[in-house]
PDB file of N, CA, C and O in Angstrom:
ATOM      1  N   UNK A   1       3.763-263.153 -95.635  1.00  0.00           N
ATOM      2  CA  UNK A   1       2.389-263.392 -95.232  1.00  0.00           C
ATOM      3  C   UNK A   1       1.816-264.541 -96.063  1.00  0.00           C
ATOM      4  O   UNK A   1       1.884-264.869 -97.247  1.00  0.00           O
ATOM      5  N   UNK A   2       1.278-264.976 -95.062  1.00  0.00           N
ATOM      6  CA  UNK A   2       0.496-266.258 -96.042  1.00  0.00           C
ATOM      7  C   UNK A   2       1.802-267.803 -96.655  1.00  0.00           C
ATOM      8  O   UNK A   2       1.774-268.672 -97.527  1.00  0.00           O
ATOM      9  N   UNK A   3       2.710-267.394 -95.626  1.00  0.00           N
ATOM     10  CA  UNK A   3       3.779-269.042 -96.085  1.00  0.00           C
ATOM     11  C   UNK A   3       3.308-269.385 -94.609  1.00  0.00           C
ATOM     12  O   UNK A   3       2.892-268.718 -93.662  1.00  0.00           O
ATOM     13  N   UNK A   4       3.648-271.181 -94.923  1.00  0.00           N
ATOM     14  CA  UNK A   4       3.749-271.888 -93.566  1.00  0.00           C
ATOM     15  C   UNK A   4       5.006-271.909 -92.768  1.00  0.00           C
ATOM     16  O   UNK A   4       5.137-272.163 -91.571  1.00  0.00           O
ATOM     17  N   UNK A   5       6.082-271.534 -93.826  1.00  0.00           N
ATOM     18  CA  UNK A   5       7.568-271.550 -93.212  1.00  0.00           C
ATOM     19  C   UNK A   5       7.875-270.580 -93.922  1.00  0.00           C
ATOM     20  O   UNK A   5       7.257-270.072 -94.857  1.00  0.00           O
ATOM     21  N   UNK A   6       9.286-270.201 -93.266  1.00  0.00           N
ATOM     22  CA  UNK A   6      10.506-269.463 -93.910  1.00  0.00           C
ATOM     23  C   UNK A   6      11.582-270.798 -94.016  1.00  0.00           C
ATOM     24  O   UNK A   6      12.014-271.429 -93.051  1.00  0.00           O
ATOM     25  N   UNK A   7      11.862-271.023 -95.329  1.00  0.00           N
ATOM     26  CA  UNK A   7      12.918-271.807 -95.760  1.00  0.00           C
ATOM     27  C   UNK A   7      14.453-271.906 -95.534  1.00  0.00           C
ATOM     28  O   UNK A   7      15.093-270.855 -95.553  1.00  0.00           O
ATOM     29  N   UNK A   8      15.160-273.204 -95.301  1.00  0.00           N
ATOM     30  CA  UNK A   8      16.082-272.502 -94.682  1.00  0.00           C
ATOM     31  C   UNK A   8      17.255-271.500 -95.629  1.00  0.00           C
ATOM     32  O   UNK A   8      16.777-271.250 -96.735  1.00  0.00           O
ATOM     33  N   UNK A   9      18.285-271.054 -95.479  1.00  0.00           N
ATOM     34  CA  UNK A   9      19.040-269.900 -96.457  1.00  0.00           C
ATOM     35  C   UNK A   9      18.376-269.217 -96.709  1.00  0.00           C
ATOM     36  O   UNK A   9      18.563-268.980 -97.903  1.00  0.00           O
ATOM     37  N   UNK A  10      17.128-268.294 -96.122  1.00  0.00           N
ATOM     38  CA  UNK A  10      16.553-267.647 -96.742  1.00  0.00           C
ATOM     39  C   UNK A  10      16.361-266.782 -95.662  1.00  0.00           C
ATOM     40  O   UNK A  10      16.541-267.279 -94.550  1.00  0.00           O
ATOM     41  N   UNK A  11      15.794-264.708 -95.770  1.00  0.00           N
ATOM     42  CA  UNK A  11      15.369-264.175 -94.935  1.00  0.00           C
ATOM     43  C   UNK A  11      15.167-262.821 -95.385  1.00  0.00           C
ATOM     44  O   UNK A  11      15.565-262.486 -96.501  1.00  0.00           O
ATOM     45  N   UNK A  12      14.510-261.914 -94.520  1.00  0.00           N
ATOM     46  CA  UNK A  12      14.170-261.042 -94.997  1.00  0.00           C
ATOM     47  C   UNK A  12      15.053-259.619 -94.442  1.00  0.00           C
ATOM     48  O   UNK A  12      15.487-259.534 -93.293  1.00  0.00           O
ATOM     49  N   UNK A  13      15.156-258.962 -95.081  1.00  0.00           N
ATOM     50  CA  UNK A  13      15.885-258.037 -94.742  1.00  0.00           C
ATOM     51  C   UNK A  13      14.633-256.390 -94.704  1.00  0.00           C
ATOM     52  O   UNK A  13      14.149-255.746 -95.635  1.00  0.00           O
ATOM     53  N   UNK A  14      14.509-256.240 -93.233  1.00  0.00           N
ATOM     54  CA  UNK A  14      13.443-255.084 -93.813  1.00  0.00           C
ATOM     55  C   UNK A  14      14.338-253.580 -93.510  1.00  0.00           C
ATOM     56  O   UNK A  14      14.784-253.523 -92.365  1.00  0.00           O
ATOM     57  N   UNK A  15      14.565-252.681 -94.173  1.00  0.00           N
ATOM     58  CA  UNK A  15      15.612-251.246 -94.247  1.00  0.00           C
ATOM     59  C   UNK A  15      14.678-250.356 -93.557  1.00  0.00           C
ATOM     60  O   UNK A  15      13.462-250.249 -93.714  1.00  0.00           O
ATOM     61  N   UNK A  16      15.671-249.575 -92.560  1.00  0.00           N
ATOM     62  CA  UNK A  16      14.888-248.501 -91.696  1.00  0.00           C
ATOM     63  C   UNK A  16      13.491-249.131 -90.957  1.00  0.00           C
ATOM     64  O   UNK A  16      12.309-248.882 -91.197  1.00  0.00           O
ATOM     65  N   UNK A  17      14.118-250.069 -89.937  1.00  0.00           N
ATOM     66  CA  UNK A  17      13.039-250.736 -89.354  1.00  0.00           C
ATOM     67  C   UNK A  17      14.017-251.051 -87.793  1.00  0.00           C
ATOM     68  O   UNK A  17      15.237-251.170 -87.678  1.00  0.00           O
ATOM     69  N   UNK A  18      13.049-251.113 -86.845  1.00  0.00           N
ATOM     70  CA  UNK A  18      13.470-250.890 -85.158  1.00  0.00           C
ATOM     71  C   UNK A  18      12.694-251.918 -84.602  1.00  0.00           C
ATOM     72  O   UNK A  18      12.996-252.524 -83.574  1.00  0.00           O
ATOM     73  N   UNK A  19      11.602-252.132 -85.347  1.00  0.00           N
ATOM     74  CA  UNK A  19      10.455-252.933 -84.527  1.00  0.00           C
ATOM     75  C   UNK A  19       9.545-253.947 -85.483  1.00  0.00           C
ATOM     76  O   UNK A  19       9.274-253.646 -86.645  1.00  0.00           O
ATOM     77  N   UNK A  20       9.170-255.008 -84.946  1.00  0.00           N
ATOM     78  CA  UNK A  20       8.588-256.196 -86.034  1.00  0.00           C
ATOM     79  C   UNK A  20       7.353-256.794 -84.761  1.00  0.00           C
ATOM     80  O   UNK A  20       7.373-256.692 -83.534  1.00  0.00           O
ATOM     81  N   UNK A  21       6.539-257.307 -85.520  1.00  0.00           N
ATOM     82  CA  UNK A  21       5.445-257.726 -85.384  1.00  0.00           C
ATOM     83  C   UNK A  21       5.491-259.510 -86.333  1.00  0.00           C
ATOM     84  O   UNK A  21       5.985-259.861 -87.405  1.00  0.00           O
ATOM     85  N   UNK A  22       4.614-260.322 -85.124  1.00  0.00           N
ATOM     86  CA  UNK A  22       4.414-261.591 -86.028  1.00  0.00           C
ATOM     87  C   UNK A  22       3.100-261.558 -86.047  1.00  0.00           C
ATOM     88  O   UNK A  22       2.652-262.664 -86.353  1.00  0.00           O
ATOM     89  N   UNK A  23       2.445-260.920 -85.890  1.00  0.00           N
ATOM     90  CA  UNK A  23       0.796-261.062 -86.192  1.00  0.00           C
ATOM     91  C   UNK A  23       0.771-261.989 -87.515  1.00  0.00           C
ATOM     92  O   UNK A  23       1.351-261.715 -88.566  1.00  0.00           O
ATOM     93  N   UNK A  24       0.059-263.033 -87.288  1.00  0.00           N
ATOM     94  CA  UNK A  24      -0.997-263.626 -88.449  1.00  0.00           C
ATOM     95  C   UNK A  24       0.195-264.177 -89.042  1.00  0.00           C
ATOM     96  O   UNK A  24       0.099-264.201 -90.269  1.00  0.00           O
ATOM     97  N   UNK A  25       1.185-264.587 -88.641  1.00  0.00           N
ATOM     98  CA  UNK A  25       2.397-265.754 -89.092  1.00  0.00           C
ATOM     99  C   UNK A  25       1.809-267.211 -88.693  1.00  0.00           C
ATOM    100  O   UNK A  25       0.631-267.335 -88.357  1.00  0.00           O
ATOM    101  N   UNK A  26       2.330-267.845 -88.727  1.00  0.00           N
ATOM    102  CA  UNK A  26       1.795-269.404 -89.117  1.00  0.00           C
ATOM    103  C   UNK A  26       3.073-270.143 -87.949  1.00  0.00           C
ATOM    104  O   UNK A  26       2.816-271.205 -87.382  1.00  0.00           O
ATOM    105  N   UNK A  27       4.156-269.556 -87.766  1.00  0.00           N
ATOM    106  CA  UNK A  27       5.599-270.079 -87.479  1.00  0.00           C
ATOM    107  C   UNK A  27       6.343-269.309 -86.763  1.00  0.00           C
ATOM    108  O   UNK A  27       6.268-268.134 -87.121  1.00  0.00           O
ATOM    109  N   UNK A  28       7.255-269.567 -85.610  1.00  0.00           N
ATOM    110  CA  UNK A  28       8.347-268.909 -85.081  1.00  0.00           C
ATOM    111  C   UNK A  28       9.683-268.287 -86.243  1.00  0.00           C
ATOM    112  O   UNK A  28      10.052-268.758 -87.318  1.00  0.00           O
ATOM    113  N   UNK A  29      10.233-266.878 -85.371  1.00  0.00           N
ATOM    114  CA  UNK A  29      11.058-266.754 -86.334  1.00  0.00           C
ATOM    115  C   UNK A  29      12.202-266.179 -85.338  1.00  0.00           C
ATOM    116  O   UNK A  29      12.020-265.566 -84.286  1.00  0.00           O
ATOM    117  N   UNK A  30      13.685-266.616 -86.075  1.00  0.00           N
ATOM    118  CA  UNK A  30      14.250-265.481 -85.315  1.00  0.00           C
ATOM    119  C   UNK A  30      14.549-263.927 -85.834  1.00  0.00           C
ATOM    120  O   UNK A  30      13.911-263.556 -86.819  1.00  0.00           O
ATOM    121  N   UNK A  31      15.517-262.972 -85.200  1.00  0.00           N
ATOM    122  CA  UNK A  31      15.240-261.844 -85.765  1.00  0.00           C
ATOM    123  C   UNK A  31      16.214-261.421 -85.583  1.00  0.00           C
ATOM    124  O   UNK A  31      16.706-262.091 -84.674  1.00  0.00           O
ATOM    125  N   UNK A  32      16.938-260.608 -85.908  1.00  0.00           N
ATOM    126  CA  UNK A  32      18.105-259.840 -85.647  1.00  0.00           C
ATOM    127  C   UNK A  32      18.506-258.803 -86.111  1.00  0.00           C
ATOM    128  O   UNK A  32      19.136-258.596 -87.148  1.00  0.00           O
ATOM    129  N   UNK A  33      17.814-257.516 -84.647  1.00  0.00           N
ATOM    130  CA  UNK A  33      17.781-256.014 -85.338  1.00  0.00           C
ATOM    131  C   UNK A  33      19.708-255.940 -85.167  1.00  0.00           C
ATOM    132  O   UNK A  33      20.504-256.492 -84.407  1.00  0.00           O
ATOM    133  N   UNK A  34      19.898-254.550 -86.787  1.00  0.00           N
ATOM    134  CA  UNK A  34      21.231-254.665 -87.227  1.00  0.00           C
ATOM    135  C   UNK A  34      21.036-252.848 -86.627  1.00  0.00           C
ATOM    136  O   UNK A  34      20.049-252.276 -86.166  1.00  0.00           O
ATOM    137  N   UNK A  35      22.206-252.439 -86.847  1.00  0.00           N
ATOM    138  CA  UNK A  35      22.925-250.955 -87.165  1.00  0.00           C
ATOM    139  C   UNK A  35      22.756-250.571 -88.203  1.00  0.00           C
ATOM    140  O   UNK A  35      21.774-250.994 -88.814  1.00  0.00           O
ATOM    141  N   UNK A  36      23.546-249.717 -88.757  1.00  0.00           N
ATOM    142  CA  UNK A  36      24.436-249.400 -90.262  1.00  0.00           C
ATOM    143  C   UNK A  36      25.064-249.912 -90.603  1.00  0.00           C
ATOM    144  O   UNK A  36      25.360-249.621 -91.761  1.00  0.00           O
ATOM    145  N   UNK A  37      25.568-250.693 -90.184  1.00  0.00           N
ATOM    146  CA  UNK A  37      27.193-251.370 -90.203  1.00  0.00           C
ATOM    147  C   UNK A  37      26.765-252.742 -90.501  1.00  0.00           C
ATOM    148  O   UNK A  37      27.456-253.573 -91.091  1.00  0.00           O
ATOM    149  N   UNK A  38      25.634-252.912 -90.073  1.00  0.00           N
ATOM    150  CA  UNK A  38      24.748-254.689 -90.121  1.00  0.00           C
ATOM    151  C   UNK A  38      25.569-255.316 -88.783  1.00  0.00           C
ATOM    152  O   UNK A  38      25.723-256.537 -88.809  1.00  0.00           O
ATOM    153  N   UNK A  39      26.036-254.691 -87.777  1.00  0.00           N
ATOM    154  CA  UNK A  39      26.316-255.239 -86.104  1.00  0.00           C
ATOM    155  C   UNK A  39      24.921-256.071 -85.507  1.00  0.00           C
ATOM    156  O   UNK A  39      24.201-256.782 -86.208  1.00  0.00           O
ATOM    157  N   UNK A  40      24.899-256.042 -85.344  1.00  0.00           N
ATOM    158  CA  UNK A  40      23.681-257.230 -84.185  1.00  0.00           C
ATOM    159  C   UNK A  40      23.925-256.374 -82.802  1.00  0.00           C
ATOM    160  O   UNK A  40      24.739-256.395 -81.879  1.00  0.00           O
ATOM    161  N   UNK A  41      22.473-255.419 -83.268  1.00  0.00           N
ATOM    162  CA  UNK A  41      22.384-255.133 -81.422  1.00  0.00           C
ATOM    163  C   UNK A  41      21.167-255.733 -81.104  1.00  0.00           C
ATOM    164  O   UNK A  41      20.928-255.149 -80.047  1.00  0.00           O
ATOM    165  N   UNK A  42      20.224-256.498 -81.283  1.00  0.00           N
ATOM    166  CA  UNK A  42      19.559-257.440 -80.678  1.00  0.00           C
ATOM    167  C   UNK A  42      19.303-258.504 -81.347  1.00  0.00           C
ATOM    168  O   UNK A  42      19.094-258.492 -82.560  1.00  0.00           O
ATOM    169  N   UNK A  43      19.295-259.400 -80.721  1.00  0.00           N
ATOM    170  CA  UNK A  43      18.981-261.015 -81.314  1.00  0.00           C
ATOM    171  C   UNK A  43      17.824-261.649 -80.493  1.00  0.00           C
ATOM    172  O   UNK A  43      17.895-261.857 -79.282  1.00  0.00           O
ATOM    173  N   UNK A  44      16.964-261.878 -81.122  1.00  0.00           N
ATOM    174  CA  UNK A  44      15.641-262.600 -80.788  1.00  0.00           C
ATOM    175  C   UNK A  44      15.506-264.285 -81.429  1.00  0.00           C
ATOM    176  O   UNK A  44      15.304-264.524 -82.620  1.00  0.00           O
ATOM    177  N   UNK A  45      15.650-265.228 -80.469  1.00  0.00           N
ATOM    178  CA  UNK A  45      15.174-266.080 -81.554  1.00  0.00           C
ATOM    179  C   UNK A  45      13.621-266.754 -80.712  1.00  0.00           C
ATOM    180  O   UNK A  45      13.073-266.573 -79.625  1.00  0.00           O
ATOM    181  N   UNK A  46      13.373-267.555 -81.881  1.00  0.00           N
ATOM    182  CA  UNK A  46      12.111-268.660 -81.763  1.00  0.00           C
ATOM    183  C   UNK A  46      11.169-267.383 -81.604  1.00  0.00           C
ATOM    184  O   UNK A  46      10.507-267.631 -80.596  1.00  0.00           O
ATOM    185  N   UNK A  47      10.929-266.615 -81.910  1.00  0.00           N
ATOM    186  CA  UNK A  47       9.901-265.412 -81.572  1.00  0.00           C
ATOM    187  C   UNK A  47       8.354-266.138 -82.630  1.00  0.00           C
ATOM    188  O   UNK A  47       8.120-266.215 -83.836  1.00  0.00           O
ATOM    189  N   UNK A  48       7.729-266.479 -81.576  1.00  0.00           N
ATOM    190  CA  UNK A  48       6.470-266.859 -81.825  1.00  0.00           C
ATOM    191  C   UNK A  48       5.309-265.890 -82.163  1.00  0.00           C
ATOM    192  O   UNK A  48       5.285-264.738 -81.730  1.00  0.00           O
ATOM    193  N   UNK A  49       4.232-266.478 -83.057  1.00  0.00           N
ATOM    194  CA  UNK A  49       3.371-265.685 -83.790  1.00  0.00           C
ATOM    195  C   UNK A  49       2.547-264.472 -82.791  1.00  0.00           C
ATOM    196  O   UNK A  49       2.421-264.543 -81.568  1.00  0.00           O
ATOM    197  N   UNK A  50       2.425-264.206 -83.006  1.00  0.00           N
ATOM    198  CA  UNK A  50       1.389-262.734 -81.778  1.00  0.00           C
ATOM    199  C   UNK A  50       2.053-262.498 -80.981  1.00  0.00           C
ATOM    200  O   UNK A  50       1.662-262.701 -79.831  1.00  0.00           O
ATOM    201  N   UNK A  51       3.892-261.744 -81.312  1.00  0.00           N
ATOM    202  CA  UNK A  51       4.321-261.216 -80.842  1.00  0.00           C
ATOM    203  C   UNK A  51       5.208-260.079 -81.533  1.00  0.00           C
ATOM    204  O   UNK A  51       5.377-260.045 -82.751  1.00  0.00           O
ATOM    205  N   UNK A  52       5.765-259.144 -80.637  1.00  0.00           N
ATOM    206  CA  UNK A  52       6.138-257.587 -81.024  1.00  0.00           C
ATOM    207  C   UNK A  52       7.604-257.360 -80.420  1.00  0.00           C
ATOM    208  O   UNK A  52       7.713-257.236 -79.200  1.00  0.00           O
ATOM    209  N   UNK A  53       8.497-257.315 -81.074  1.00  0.00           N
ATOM    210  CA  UNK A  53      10.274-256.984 -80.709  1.00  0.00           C
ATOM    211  C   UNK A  53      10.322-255.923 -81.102  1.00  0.00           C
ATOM    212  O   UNK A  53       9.577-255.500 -81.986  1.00  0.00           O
ATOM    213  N   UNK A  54      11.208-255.260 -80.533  1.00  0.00           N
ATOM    214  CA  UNK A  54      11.909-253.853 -80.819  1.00  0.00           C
ATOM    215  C   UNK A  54      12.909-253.564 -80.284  1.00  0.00           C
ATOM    216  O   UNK A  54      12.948-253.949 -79.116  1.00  0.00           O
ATOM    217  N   UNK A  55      14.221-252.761 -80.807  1.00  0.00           N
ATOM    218  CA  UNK A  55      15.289-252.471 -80.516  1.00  0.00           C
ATOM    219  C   UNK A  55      15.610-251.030 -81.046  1.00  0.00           C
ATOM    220  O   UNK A  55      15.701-250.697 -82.227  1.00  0.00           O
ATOM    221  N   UNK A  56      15.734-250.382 -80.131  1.00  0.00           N
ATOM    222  CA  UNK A  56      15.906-248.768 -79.782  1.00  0.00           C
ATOM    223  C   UNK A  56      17.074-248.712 -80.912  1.00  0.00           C
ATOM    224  O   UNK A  56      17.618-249.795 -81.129  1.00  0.00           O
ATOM    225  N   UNK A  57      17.531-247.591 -81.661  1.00  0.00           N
ATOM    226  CA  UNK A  57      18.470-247.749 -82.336  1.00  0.00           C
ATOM    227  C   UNK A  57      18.807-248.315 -83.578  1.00  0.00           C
ATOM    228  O   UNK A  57      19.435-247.589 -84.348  1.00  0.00           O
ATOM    229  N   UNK A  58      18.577-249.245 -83.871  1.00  0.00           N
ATOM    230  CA  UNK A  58      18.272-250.100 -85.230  1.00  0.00           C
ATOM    231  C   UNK A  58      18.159-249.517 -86.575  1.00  0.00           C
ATOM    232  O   UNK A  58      17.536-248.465 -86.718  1.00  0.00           O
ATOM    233  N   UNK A  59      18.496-249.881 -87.186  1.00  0.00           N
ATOM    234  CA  UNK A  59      18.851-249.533 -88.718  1.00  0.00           C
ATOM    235  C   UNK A  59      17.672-250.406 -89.724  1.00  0.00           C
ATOM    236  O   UNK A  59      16.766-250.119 -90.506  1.00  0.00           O
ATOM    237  N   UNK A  60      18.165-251.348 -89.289  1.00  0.00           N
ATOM    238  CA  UNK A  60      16.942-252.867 -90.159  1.00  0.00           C
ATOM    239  C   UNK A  60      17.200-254.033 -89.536  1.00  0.00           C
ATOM    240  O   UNK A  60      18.139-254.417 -88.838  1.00  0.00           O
ATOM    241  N   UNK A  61      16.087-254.587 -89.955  1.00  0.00           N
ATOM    242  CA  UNK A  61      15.707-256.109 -89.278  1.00  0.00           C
ATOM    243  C   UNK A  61      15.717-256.996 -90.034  1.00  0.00           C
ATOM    244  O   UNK A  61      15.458-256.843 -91.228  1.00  0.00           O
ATOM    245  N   UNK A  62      16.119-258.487 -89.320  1.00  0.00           N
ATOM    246  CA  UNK A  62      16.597-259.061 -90.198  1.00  0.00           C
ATOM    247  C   UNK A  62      15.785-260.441 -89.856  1.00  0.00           C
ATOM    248  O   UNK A  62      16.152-260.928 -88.786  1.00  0.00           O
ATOM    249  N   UNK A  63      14.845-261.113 -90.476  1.00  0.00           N
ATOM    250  CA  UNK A  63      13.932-261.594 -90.102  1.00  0.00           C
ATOM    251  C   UNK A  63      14.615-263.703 -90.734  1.00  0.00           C
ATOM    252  O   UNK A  63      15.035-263.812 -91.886  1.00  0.00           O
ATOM    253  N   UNK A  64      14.594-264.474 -90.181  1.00  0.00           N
ATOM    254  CA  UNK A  64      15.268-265.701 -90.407  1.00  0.00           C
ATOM    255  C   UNK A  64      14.449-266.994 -89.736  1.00  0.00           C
ATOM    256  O   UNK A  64      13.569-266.935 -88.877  1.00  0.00           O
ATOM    257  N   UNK A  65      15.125-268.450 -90.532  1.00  0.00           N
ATOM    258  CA  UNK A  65      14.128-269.094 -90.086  1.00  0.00           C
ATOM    259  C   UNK A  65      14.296-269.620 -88.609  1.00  0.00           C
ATOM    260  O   UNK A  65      15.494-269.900 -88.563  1.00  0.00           O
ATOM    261  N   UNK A  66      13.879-269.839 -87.669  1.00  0.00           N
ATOM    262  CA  UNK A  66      13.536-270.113 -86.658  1.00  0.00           C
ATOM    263  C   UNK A  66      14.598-271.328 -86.435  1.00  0.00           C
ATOM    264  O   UNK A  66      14.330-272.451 -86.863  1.00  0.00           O
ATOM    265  N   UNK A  67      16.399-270.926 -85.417  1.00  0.00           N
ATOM    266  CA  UNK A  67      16.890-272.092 -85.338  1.00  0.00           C
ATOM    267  C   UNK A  67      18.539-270.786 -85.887  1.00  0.00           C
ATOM    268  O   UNK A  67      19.569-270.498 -85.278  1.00  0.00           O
ATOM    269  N   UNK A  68      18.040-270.392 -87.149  1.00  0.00           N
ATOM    270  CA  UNK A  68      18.959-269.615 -87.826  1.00  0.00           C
ATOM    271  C   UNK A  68      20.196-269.216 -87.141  1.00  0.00           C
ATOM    272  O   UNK A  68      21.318-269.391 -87.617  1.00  0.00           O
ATOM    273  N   UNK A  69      19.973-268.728 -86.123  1.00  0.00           N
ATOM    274  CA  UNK A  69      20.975-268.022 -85.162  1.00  0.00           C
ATOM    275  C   UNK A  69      21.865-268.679 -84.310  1.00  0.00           C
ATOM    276  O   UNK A  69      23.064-268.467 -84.127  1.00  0.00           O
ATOM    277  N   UNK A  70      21.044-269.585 -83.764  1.00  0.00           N
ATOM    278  CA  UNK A  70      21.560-270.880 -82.778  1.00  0.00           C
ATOM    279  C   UNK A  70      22.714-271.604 -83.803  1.00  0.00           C
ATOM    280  O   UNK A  70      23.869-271.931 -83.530  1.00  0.00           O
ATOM    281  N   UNK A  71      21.983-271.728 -85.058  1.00  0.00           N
ATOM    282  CA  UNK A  71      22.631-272.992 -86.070  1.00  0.00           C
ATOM    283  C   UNK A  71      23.972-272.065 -86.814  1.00  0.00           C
ATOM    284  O   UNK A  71      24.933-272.577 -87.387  1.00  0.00           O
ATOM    285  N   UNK A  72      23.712-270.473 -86.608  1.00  0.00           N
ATOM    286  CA  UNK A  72      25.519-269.583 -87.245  1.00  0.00           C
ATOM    287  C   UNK A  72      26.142-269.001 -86.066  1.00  0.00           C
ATOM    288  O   UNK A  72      27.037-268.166 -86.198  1.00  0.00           O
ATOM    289  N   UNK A  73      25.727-269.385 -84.906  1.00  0.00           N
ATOM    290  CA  UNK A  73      26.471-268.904 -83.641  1.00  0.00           C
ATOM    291  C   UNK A  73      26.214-267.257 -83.433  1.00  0.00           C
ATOM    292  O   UNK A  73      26.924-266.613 -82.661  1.00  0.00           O
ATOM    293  N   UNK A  74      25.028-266.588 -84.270  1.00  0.00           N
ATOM    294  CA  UNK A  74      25.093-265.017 -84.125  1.00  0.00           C
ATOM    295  C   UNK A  74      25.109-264.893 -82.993  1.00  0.00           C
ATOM    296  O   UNK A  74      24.422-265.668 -82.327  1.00  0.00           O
ATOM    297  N   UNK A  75      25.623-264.228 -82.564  1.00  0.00           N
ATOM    298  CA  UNK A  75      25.732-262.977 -81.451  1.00  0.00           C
ATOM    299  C   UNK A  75      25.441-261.756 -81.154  1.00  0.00           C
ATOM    300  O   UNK A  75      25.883-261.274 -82.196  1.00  0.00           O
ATOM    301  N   UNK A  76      24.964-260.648 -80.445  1.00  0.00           N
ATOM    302  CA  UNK A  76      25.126-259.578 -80.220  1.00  0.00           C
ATOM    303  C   UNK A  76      26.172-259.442 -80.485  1.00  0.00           C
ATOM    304  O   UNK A  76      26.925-260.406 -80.348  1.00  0.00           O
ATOM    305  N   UNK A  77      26.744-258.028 -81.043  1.00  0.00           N
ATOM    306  CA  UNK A  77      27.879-257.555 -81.262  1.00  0.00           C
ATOM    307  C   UNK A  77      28.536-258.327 -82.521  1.00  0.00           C
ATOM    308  O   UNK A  77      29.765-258.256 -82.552  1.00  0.00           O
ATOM    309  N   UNK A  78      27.925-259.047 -83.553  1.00  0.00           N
ATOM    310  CA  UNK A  78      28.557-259.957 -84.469  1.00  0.00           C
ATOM    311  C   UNK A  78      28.250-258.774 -85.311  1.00  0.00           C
ATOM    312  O   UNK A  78      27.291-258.010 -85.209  1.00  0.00           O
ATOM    313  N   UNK A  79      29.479-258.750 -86.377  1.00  0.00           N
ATOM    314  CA  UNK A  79      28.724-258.191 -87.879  1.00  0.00           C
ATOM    315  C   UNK A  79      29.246-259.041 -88.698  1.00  0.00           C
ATOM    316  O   UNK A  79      30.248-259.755 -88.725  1.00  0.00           O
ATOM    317  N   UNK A  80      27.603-258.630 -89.926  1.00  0.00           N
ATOM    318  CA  UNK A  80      27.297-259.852 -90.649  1.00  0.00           C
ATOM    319  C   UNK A  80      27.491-259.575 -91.984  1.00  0.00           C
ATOM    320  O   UNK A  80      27.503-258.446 -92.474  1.00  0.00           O
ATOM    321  N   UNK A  81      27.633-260.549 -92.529  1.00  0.00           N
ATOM    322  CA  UNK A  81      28.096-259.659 -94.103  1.00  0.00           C
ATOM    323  C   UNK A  81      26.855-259.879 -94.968  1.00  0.00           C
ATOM    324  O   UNK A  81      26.630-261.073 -94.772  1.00  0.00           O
ATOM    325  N   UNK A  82      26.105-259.525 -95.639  1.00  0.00           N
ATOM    326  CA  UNK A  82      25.225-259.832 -96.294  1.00  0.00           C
ATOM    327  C   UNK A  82      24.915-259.751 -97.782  1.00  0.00           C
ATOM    328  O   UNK A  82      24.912-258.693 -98.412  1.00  0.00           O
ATOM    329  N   UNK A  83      24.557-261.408 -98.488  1.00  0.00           N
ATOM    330  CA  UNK A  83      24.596-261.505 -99.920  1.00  0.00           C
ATOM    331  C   UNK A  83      23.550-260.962-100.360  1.00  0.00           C
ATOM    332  O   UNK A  83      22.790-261.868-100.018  1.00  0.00           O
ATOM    333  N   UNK A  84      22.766-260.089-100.927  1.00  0.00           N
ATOM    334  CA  UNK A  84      21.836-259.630-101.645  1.00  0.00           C
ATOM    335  C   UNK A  84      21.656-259.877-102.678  1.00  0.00           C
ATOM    336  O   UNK A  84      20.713-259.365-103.281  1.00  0.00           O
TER     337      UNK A  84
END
């Protein structure tokens, strides 16, 4: 809240989350609700500000900069490994 961007290599990982909101963002983002496993069962990109995604099922969301997905080839059905 309150950046003009999300930078690139960078993103948010939110745990036990199905559904995201861009209210009061500044910027498009993409998104990519995970499993348990961190699988990709939905991929959203360019998701513009004053809007609401959700994916039935979902474990956590994975919030990236706008382009992110297009630019690592994610996919549905990809799993992702993730540096923390």
């Amino acid at each position: 809240m309150g950046r003009r961007s999300l930078p690139d290599g960078e993103a948010l990982l939110i745990e036990r989350c199905a559904a995201i909101h861009t209210w009061f963002m500044r910027f498009p983002i993409d998104v990519a609700f995970l499993d348990r496993e961190h699988r990709v069962l939905r991929a959203a990109s360019a998701v513009a500000p004053w809007r609401v995604r959700s994916c039935r099922g979902a474990d956590a969301t994975l919030e990236l900069p706008s382009g992110a997905l297009a630019k690592s080839e994610t996919r549905e059905g990809d799993l992702l490994e993730l540096e923390v």
